[in-house]
KEKOL-631250 format. One record per residue: residue number from 0; residue in one letter; x, y, z of N, C-alpha, C in turn. Coordinates in pm, 1 decimal. Last residue first. Example, Ala and Ser with C-alpha at 12.3 -4.5 7.8 and 13.67 -1.06 7.14 Angstrom:
2
pt ropa 1	bapa S	n.east 1285.0	n.north -225.0	n.up 708.0	ca.east 1367.0	ca.north -106.0	ca.up 714.0	c.east 1290.0	c.north 3.0	c.up 787.0
pt ropa 0	bapa A	n.east 1319.0	n.north -569.0	n.up 780.0	ca.east 1230.0	ca.north -450.0	ca.up 780.0	c.east 1320.0	c.north -330.0	c.up 780.0
end
This chain:
73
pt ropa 72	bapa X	n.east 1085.8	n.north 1505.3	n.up -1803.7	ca.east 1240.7	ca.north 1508.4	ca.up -1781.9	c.east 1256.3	c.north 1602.7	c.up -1747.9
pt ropa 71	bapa X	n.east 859.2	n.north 1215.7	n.up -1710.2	ca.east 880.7	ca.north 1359.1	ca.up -1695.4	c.east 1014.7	c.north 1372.2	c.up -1711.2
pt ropa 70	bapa X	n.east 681.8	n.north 981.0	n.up -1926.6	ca.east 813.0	ca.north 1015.2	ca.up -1820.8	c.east 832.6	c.north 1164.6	c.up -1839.7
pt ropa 69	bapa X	n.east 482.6	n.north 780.6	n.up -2062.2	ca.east 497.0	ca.north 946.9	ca.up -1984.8	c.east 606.1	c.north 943.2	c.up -1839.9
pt ropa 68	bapa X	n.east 509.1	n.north 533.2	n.up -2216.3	ca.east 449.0	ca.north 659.5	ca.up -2229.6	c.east 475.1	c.north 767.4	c.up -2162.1
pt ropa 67	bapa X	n.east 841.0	n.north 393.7	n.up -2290.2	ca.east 772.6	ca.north 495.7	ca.up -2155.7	c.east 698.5	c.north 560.4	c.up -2228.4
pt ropa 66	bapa X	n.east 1034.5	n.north 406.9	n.up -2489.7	ca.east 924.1	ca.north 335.9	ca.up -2450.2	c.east 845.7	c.north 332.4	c.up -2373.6
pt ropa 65	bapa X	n.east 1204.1	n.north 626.3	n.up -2485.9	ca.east 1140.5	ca.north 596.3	ca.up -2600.6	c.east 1038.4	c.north 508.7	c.up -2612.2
pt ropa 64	bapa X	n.east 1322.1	n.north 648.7	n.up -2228.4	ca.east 1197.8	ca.north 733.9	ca.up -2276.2	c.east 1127.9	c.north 674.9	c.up -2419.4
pt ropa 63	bapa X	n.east 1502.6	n.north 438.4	n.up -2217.9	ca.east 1384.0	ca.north 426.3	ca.up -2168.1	c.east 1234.8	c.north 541.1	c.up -2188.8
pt ropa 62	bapa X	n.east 1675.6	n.north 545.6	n.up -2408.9	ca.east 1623.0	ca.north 406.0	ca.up -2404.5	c.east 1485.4	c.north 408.8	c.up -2357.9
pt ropa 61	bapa X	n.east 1774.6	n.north 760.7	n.up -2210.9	ca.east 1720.7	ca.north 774.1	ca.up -2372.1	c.east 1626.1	c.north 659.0	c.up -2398.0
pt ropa 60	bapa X	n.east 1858.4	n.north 586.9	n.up -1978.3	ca.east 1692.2	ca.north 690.6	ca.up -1976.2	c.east 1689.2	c.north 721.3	c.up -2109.7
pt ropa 59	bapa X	n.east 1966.1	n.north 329.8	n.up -2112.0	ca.east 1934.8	ca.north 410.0	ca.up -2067.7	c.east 1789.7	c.north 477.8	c.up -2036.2
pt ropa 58	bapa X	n.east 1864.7	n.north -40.8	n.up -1930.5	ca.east 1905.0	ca.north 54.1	ca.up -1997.2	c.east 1890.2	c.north 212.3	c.up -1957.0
pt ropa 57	bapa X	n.east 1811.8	n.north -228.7	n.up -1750.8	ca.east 1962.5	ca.north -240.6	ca.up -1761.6	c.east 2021.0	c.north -169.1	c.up -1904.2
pt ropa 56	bapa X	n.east 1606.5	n.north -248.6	n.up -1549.6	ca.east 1602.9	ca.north -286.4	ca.up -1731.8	c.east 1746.3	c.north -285.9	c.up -1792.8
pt ropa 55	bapa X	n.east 1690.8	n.north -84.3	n.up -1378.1	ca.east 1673.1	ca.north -238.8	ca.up -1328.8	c.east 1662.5	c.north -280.2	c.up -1429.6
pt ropa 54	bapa X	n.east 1782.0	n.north 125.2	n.up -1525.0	ca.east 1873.4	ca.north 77.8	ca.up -1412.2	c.east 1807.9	c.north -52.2	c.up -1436.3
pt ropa 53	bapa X	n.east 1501.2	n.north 232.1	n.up -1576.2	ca.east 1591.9	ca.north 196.6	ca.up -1661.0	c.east 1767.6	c.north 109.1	c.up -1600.8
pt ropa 52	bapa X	n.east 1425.7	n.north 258.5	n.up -1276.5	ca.east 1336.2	ca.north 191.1	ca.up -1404.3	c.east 1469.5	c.north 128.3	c.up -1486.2
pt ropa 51	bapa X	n.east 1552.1	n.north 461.4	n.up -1176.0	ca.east 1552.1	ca.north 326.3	ca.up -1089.9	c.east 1516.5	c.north 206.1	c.up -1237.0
pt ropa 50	bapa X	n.east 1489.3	n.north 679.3	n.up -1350.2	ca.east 1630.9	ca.north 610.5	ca.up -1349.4	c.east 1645.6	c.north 490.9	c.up -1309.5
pt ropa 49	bapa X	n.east 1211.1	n.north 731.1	n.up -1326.8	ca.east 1249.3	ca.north 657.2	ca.up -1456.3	c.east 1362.7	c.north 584.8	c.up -1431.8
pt ropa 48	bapa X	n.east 1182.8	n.north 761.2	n.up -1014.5	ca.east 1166.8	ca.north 619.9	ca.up -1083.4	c.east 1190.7	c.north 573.7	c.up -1221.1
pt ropa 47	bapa X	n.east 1306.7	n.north 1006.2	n.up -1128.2	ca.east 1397.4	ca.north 919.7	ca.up -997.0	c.east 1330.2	c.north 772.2	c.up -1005.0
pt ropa 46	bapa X	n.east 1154.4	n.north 1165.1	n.up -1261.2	ca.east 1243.5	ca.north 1134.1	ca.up -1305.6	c.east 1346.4	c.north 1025.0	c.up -1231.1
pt ropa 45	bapa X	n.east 790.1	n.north 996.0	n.up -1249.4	ca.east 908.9	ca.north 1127.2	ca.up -1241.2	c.east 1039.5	c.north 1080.0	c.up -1260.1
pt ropa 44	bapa X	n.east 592.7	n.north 906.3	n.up -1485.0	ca.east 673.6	ca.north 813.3	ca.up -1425.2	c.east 819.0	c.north 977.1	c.up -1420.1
pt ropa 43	bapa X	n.east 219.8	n.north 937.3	n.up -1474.7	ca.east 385.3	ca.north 1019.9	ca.up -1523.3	c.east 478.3	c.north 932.6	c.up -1436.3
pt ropa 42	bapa X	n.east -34.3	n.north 768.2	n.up -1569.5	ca.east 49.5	ca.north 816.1	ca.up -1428.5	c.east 164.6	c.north 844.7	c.up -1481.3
pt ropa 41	bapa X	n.east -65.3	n.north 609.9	n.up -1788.1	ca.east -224.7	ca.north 680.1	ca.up -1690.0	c.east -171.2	c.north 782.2	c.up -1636.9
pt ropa 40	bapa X	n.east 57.8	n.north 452.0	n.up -1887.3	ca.east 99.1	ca.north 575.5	ca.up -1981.9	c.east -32.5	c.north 686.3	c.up -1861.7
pt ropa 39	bapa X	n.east 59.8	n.north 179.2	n.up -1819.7	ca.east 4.5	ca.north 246.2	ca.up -1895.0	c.east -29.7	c.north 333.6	c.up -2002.2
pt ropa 38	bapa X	n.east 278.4	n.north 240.2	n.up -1606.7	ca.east 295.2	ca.north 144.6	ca.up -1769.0	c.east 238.4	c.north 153.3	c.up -1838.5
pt ropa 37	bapa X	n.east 142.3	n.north 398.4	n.up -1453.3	ca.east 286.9	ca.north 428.2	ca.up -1474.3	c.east 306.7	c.north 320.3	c.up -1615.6
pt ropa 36	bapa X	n.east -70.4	n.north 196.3	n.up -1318.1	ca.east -130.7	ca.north 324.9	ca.up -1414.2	c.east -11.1	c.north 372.6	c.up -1486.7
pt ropa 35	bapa X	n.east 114.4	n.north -47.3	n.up -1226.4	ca.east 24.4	ca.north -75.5	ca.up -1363.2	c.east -26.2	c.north 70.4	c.up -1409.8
pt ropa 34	bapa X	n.east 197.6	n.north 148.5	n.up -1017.4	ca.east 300.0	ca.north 83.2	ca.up -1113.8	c.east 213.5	c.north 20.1	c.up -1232.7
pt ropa 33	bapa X	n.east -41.7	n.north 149.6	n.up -886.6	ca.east 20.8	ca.north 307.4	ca.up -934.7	c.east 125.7	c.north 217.1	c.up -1053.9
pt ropa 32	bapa X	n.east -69.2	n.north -87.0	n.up -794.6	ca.east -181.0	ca.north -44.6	ca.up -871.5	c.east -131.3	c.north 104.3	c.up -967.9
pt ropa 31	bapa X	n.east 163.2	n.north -170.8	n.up -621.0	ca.east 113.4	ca.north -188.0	ca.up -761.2	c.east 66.3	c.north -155.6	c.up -839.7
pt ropa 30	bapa X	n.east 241.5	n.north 221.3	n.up -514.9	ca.east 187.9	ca.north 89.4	ca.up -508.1	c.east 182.7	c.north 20.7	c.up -640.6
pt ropa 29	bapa X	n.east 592.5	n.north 290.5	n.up -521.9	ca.east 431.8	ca.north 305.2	ca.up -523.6	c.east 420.1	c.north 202.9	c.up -520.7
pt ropa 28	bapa X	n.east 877.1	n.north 281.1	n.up -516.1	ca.east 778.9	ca.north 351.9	ca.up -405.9	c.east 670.0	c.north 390.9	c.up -441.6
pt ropa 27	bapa X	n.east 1040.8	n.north 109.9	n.up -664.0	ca.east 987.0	ca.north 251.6	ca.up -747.8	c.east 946.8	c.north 365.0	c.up -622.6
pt ropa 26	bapa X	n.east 1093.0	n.north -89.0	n.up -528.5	ca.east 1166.5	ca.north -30.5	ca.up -562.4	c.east 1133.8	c.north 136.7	c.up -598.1
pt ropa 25	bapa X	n.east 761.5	n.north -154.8	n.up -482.1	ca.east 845.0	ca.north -101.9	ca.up -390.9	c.east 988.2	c.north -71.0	c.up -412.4
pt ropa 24	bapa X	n.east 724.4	n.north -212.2	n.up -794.9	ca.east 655.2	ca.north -149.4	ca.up -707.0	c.east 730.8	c.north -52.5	c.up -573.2
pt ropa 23	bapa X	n.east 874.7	n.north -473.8	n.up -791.5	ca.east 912.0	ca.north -339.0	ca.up -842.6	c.east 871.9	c.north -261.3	c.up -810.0
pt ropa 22	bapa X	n.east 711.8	n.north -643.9	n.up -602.4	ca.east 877.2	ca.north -592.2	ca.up -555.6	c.east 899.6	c.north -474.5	c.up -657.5
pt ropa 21	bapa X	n.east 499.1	n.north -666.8	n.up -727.5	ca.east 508.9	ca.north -575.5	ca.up -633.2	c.east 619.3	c.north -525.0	c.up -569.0
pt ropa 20	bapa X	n.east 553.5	n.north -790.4	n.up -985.0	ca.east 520.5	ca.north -653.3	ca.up -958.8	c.east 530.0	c.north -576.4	c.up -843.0
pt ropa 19	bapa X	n.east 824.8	n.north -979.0	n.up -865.4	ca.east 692.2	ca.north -945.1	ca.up -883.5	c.east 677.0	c.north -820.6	c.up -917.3
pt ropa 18	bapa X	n.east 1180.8	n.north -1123.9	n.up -933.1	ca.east 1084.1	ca.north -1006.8	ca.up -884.8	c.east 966.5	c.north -1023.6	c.up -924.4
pt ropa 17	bapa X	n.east 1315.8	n.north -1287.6	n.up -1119.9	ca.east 1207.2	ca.north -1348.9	ca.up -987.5	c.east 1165.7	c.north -1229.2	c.up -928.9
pt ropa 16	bapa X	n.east 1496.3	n.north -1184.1	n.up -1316.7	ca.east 1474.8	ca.north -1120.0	ca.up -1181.0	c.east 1454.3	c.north -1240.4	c.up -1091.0
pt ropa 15	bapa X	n.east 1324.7	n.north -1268.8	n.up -1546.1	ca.east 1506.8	ca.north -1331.3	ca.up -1501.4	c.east 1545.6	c.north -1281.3	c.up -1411.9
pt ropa 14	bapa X	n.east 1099.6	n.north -1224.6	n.up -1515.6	ca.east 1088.7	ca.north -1313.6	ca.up -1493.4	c.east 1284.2	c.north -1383.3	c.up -1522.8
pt ropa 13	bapa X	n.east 1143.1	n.north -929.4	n.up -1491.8	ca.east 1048.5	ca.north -1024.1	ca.up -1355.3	c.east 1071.1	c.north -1184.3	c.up -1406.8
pt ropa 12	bapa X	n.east 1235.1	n.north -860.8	n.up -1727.9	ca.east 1277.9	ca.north -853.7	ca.up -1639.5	c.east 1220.4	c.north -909.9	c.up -1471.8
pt ropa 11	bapa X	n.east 1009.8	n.north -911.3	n.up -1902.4	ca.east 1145.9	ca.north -1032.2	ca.up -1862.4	c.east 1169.7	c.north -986.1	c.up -1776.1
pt ropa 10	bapa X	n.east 797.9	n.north -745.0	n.up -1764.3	ca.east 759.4	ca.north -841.3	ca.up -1750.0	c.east 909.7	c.north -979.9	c.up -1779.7
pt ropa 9	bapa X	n.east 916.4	n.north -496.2	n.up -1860.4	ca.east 913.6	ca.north -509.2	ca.up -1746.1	c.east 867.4	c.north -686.3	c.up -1723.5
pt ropa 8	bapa X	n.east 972.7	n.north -512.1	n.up -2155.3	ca.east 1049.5	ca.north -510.0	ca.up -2068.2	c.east 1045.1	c.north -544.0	c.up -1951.3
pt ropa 7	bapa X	n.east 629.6	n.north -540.6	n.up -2182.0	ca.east 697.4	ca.north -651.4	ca.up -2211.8	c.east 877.2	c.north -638.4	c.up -2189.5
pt ropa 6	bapa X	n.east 601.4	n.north -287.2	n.up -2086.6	ca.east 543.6	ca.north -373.2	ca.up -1994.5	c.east 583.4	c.north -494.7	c.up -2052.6
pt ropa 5	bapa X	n.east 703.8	n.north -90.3	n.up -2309.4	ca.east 751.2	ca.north -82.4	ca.up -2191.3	c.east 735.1	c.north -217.7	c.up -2003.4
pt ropa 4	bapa X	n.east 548.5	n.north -188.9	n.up -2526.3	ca.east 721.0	ca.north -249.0	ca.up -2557.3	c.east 778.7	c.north -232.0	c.up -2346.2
pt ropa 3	bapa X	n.east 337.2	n.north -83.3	n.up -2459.1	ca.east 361.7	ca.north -241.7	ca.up -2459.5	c.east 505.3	c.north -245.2	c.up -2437.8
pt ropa 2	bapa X	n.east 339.1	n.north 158.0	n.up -2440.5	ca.east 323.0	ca.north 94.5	ca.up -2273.2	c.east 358.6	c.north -67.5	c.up -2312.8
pt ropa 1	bapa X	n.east 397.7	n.north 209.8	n.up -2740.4	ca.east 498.0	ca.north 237.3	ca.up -2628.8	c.east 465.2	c.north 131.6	c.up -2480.6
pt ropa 0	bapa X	n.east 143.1	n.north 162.0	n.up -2819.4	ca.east 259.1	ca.north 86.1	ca.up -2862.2	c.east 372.0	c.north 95.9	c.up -2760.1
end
């Protein structure tokens, strides 16, 4: 439930952005493929891409943990 609510954030935000995955990607500093395991819930999202994360979502890290499978704090 969580990777959804977290990948249907990410997905407006690409599309009132015009960013791609892969531009988030390189915000974050992984690859796509790491940014789809990170939404998942596959790959721990550390604490410097949660912030970037929630920043570009234009919420908090409370916010954002709650929909983030696996963020490290």
């Amino acid at each position: 439930m969580a990777s959804t609510q977290l990948k249907r954030a990410i997905e407006h935000f690409k599309v009132d952005s015009g960013k791609t995955s892969a531009d988030i990607a390189m915000m974050l500093g992984v690859t796509r493929q790491t940014l789809d395991s990170k939404i998942l819930g596959q790959t721990p999202i550390n604490f410097k891409q949660a912030k970037t994360l929630a920043d570009m979502l234009g919420m908090t890290l409370d916010e954002l943990y709650t929909i983030a499978p696996k963020v490290e704090q």
